[in-house]
Every structure is written in C-alpha cells, then in structure tokens.
Biopython code that builds the backbone (N, CA, C, O; Angstrom):
import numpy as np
from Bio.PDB.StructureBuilder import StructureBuilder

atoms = [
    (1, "UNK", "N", (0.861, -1.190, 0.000)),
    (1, "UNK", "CA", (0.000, 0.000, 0.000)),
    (1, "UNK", "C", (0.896, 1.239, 0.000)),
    (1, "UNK", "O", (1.746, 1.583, 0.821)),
    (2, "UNK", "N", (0.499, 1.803, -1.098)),
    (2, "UNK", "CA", (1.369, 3.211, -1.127)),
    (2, "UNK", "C", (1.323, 4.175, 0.124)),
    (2, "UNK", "O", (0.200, 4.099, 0.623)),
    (3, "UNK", "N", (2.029, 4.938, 0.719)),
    (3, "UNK", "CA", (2.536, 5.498, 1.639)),
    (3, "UNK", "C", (1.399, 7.240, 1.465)),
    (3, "UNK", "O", (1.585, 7.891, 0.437)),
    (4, "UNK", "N", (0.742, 7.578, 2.120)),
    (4, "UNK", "CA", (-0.534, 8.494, 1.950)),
    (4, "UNK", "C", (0.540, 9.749, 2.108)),
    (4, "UNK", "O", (0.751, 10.642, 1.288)),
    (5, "UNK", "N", (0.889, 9.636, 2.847)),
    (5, "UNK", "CA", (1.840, 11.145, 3.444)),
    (5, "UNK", "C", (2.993, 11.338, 1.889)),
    (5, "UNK", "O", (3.170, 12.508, 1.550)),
    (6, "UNK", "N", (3.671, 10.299, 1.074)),
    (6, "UNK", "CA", (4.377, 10.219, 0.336)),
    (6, "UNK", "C", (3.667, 10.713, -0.473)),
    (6, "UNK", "O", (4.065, 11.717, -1.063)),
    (7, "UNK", "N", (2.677, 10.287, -0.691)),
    (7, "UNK", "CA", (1.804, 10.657, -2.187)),
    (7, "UNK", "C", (1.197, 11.951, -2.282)),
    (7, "UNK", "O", (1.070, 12.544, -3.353)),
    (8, "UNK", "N", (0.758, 12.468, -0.990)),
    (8, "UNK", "CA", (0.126, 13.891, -0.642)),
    (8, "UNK", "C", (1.511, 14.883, -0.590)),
    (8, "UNK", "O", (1.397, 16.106, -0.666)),
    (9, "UNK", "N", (2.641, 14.309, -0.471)),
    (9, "UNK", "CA", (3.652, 15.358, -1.035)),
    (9, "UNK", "C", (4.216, 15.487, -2.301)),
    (9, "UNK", "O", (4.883, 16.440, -2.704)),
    (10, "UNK", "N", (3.807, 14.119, -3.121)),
    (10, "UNK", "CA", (3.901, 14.397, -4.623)),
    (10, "UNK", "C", (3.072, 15.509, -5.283)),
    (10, "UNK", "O", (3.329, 16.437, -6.050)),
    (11, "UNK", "N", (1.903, 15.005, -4.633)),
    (11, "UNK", "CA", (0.637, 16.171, -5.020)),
    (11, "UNK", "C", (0.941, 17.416, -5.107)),
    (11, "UNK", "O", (0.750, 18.081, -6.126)),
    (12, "UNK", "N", (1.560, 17.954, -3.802)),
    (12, "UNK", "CA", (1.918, 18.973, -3.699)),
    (12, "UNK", "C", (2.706, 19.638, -4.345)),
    (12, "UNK", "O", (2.425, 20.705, -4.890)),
    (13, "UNK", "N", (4.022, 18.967, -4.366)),
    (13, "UNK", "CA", (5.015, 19.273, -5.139)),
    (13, "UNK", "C", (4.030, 19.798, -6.876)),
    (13, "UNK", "O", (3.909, 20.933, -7.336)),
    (14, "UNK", "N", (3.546, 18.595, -7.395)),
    (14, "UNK", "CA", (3.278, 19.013, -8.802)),
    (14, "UNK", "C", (2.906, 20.028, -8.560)),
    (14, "UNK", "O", (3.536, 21.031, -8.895)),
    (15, "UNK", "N", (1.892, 20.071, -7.974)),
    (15, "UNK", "CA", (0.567, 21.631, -7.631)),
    (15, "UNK", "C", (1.782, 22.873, -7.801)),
    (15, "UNK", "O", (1.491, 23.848, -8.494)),
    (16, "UNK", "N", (2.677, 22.824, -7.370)),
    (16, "UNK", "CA", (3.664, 23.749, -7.232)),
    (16, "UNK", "C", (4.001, 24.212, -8.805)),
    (16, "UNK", "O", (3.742, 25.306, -9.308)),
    (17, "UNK", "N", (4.653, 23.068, -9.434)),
    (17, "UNK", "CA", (5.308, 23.100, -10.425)),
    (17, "UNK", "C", (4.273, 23.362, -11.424)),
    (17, "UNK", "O", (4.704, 23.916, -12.435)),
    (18, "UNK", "N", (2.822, 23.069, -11.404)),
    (18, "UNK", "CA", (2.095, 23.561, -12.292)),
    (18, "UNK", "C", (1.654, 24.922, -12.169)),
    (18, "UNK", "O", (1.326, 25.600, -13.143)),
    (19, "UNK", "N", (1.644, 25.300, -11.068)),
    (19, "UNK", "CA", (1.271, 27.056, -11.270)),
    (19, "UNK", "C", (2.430, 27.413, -11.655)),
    (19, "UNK", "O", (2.488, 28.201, -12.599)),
    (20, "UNK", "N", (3.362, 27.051, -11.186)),
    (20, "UNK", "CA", (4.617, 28.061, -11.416)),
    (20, "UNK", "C", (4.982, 28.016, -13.178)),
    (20, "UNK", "O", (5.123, 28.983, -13.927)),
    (21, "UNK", "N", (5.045, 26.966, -13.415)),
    (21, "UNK", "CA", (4.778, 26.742, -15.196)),
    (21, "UNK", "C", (4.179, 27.621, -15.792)),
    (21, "UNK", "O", (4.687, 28.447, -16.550)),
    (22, "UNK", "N", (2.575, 27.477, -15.381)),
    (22, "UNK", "CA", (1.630, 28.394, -16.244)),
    (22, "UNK", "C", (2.079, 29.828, -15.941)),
    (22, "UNK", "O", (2.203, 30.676, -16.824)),
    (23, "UNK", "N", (2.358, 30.089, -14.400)),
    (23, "UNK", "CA", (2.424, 31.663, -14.231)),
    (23, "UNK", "C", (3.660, 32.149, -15.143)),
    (23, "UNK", "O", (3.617, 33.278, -15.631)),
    (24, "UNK", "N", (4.541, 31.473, -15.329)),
    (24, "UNK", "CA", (5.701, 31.904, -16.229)),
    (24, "UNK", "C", (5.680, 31.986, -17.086)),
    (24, "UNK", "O", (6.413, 32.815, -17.624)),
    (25, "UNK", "N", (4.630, 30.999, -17.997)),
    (25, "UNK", "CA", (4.501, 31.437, -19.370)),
    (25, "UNK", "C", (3.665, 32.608, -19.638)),
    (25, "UNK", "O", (3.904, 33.509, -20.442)),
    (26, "UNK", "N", (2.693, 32.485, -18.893)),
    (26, "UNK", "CA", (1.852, 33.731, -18.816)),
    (26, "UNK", "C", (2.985, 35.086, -18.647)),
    (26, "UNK", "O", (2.590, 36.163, -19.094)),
    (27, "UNK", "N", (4.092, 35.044, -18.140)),
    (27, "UNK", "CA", (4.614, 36.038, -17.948)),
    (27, "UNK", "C", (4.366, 36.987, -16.701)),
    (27, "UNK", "O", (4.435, 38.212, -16.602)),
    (28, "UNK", "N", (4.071, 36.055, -15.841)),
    (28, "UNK", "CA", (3.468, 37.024, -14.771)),
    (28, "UNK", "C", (4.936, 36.848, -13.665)),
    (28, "UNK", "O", (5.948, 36.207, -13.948)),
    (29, "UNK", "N", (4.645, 37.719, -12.202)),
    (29, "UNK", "CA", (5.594, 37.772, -11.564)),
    (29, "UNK", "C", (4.622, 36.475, -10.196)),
    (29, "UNK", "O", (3.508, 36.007, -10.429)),
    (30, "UNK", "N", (5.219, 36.258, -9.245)),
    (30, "UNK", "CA", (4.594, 35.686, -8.365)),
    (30, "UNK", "C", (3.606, 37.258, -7.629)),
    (30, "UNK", "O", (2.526, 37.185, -7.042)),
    (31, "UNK", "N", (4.357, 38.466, -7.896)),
    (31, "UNK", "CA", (3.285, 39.716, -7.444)),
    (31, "UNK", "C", (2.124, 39.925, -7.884)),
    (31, "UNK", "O", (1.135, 40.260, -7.232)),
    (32, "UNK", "N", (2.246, 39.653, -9.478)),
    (32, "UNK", "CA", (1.049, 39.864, -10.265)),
    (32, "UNK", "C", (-0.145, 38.855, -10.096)),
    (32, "UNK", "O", (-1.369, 38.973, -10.061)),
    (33, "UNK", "N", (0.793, 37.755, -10.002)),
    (33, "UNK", "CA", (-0.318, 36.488, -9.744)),
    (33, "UNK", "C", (-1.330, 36.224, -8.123)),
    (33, "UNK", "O", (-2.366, 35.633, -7.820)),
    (34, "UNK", "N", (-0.127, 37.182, -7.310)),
    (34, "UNK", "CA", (-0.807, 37.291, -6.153)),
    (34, "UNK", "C", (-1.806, 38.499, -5.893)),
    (34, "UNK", "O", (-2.231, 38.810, -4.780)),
    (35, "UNK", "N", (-2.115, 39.131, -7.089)),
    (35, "UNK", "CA", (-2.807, 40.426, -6.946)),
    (35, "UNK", "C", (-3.853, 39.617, -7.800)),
    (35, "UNK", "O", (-4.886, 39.318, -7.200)),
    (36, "UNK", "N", (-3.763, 39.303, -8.837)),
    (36, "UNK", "CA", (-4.825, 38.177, -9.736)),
    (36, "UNK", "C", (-5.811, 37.717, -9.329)),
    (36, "UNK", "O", (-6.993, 37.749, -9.673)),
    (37, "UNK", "N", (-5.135, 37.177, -8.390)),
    (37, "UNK", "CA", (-5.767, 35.527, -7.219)),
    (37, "UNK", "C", (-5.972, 36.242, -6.445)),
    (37, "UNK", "O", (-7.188, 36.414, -6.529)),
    (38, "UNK", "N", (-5.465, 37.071, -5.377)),
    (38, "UNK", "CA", (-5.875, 37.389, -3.668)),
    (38, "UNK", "C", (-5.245, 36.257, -3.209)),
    (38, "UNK", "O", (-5.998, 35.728, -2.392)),
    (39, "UNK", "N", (-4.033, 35.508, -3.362)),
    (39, "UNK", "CA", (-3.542, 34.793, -2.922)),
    (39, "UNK", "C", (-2.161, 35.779, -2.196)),
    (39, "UNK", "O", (-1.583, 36.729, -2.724)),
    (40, "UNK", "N", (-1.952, 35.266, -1.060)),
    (40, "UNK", "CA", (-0.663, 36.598, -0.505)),
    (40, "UNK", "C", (0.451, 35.434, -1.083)),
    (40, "UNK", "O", (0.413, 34.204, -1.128)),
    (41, "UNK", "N", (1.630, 36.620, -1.572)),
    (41, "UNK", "CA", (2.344, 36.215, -2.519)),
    (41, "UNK", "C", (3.763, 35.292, -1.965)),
    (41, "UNK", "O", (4.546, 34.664, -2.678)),
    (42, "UNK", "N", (3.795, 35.467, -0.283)),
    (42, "UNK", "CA", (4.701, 34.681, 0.433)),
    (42, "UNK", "C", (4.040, 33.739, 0.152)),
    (42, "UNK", "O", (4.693, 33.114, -0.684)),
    (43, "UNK", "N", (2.659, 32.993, 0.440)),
    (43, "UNK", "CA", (1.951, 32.069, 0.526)),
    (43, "UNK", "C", (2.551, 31.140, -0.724)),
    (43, "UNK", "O", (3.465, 30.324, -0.609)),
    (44, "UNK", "N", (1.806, 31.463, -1.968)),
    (44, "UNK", "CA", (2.192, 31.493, -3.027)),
    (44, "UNK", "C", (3.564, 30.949, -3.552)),
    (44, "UNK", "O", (3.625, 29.961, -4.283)),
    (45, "UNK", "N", (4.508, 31.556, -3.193)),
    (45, "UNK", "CA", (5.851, 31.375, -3.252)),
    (45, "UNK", "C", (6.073, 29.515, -2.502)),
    (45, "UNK", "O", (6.784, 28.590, -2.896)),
    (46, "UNK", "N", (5.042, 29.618, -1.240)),
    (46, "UNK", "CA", (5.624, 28.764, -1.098)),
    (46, "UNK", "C", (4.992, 27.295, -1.313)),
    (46, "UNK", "O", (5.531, 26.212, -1.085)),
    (47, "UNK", "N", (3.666, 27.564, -1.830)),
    (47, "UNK", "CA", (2.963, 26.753, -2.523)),
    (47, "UNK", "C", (3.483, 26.002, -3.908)),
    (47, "UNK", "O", (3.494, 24.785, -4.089)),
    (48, "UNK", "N", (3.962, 27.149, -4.955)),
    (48, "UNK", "CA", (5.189, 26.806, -5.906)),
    (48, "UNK", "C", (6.316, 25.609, -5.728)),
    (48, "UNK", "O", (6.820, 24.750, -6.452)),
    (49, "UNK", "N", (6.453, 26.157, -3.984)),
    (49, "UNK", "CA", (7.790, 25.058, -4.244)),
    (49, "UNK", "C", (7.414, 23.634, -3.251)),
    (49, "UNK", "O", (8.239, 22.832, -2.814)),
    (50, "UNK", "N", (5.999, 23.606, -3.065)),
    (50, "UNK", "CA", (5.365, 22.961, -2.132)),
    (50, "UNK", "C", (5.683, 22.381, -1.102)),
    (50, "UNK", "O", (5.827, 21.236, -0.674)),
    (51, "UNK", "N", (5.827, 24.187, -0.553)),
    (51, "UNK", "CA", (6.162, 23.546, 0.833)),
    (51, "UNK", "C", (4.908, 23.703, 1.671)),
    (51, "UNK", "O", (4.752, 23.334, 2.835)),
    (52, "UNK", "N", (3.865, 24.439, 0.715)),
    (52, "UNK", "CA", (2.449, 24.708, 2.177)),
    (52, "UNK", "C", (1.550, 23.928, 0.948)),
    (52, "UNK", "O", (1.992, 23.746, -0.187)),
    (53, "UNK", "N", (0.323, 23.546, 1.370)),
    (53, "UNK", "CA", (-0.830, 22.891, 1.189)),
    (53, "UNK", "C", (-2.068, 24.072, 1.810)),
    (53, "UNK", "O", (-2.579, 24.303, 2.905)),
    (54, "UNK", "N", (-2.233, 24.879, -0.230)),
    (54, "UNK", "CA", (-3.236, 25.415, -0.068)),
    (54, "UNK", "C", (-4.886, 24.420, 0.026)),
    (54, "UNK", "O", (-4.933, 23.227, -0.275)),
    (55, "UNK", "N", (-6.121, 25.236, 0.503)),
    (55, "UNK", "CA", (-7.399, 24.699, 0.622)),
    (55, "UNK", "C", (-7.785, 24.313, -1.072)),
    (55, "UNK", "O", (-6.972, 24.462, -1.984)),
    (56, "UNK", "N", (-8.715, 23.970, -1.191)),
    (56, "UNK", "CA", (-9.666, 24.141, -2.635)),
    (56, "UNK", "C", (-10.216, 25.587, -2.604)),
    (56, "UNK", "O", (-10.243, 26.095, -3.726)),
    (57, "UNK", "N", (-10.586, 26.242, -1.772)),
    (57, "UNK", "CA", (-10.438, 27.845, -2.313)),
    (57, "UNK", "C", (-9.398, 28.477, -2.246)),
    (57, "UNK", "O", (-9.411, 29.691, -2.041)),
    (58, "UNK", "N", (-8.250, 27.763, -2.411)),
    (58, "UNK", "CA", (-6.834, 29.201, -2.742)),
    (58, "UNK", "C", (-6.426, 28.727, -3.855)),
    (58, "UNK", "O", (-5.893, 29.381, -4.751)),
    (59, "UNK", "N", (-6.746, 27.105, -3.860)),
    (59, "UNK", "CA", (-6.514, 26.319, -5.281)),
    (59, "UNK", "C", (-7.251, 27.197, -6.451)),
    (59, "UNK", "O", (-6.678, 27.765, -7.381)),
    (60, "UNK", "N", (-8.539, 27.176, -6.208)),
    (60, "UNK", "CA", (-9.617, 27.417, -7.390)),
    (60, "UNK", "C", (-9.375, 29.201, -7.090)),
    (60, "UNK", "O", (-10.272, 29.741, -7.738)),
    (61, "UNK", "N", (-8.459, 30.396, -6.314)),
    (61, "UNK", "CA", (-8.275, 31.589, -6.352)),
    (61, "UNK", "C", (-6.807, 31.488, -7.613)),
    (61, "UNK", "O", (-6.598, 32.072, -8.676)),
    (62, "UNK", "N", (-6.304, 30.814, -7.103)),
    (62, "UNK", "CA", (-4.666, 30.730, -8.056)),
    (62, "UNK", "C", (-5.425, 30.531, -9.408)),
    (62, "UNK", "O", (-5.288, 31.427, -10.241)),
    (63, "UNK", "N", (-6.241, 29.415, -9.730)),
    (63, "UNK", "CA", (-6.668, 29.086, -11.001)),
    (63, "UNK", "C", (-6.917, 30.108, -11.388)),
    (63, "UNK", "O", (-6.360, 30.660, -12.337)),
    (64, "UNK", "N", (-7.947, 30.619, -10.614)),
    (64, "UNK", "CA", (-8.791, 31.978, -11.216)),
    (64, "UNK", "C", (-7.924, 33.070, -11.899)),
    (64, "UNK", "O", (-8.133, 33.775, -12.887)),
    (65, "UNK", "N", (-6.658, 32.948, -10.853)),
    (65, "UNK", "CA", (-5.389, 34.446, -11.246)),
    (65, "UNK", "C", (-4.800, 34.114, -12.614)),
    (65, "UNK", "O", (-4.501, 34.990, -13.426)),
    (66, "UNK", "N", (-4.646, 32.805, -12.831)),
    (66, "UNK", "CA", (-3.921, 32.215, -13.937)),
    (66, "UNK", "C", (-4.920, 31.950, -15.476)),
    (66, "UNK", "O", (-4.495, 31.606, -16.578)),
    (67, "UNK", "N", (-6.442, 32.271, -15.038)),
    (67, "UNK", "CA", (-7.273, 32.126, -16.383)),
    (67, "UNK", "C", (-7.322, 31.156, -16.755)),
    (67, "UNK", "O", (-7.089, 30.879, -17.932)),
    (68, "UNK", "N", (-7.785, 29.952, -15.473)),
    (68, "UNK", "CA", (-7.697, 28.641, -16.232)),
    (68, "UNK", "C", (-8.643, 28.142, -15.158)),
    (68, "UNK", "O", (-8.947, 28.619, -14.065)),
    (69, "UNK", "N", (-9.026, 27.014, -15.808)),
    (69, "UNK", "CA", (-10.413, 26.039, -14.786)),
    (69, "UNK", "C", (-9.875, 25.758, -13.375)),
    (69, "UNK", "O", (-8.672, 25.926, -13.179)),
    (70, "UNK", "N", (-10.290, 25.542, -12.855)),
    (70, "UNK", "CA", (-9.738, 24.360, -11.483)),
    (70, "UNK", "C", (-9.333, 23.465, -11.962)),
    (70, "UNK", "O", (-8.212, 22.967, -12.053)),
    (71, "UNK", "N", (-10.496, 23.175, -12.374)),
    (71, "UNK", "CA", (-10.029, 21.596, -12.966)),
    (71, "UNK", "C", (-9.228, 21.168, -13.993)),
    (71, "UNK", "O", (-8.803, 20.013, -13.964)),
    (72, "UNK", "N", (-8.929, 21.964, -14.968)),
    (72, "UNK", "CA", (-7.905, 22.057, -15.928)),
    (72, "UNK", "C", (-6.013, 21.894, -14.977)),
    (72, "UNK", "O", (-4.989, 21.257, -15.227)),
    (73, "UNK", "N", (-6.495, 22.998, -13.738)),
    (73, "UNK", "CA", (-4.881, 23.155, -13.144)),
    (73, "UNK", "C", (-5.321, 21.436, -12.181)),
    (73, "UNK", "O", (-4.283, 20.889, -11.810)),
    (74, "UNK", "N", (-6.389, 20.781, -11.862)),
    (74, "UNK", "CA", (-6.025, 19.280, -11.250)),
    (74, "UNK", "C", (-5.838, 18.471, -12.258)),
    (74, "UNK", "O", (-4.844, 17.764, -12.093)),
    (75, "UNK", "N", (-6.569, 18.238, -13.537)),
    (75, "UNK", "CA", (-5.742, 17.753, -14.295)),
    (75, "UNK", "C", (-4.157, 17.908, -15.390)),
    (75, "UNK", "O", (-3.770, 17.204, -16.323)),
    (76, "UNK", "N", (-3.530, 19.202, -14.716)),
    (76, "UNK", "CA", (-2.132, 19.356, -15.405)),
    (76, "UNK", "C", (-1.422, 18.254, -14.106)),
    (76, "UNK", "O", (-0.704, 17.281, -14.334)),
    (77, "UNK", "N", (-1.891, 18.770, -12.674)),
    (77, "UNK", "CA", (-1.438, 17.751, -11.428)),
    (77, "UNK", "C", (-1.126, 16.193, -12.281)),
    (77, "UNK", "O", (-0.147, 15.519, -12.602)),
    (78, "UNK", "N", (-2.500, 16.137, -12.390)),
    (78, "UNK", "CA", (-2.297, 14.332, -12.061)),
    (78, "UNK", "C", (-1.796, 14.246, -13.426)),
    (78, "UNK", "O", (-1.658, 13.027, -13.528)),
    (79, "UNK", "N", (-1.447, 14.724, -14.501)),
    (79, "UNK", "CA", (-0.176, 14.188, -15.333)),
    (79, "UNK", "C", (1.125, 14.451, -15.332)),
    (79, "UNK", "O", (1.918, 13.886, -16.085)),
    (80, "UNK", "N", (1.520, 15.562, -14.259)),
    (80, "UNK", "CA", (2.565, 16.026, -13.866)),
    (80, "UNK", "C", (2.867, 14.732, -12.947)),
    (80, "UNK", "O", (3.814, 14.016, -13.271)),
    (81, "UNK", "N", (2.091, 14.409, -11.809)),
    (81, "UNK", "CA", (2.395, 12.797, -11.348)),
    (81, "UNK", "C", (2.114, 11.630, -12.237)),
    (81, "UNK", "O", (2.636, 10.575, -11.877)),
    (82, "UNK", "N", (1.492, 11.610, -13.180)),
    (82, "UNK", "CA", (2.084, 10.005, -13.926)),
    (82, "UNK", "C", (3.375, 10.139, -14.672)),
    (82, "UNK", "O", (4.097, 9.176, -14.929)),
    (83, "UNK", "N", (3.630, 11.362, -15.006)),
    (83, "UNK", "CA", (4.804, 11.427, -15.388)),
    (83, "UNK", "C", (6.102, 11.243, -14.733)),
    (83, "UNK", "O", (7.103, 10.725, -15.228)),
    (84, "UNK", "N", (5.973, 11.687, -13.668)),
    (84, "UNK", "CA", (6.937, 11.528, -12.530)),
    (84, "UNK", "C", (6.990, 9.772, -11.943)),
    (84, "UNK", "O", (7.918, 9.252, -11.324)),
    (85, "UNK", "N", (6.042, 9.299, -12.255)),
    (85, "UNK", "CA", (5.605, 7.476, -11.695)),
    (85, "UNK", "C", (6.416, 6.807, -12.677)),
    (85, "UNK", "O", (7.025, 5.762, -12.449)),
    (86, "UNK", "N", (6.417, 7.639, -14.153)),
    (86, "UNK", "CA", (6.785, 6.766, -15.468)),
    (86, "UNK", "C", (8.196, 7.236, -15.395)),
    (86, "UNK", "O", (8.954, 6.446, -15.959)),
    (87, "UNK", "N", (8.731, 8.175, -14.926)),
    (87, "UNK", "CA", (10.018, 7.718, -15.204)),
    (87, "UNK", "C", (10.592, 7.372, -13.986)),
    (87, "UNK", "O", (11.742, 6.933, -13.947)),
]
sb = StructureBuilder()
sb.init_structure("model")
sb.init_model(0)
sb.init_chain("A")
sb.init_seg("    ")
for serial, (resi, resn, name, xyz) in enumerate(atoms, 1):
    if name == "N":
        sb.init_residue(resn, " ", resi, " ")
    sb.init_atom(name, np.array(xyz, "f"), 0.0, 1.0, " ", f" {name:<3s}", serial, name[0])
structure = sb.get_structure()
C-alpha cells in the first residue's frame, strides 16, 4: 500500500510546479499572480515550491489568477504525477 503522506507530497510538489509553469509562461511575476488571485504572494511562493498545502479555495483563487479552470490546473497535477511514476 502506497505510503498516503508520500503521495500527498507528490501532489503537492506538482501543484507547485504547475502554477509556477503556467504563471511563467503567462509572464506574470509571483506579485502579479498574487494580486490576480488574492492569494498573498509569500503564501504562493511557497505553494510553488510545495512547501504549504493550499485549501480548494486558494486552489480554485490561483486558477482563477492564472485564467484557467480548477479543474484544468487538477488535471495538469495528475499528469505532472504520472509522469513523474513513469520515469
């Protein structure tokens, strides 16, 4: 049985790496994105590198800053983790 605490920090981690992706291509700063969202931008910062575990409303506020579904940024997640499983 896979390890829950292991896997809820994969999660995280992606969650990180997918805003930070989109916000960069978008061209935004972590300031802009935190003015976007109403997400405070320490927060943010450290959500990126997942070290905090935002709610489903800071999740679906970041989405919002970034112009993209919720659900679009949970499914970039869960292929950001099969990808990470596959190699």
């Amino acid at each position: 049985m896979p390890n829950k605490k292991h896997s809820h920090e994969e999660l995280y981690r992606c969650l990180g790496e997918v805003i930070a992706l989109r916000r960069k291509r978008m061209g935004l700063s972590q300031e802009e994105l935190s003015e976007a969202s109403g997400v405070d931008r320490s927060f943010l910062s450290s959500v990126e590198r997942g070290k905090r575990n935002p709610s489903f409303g800071t999740v679906a506020s970041i989405a919002s800053g970034l112009k993209m579904r919720y659900t679009r940024l949970i499914s970039n997640c869960e292929q950001c983790i099969a990808s990470k499983k596959a190699s």
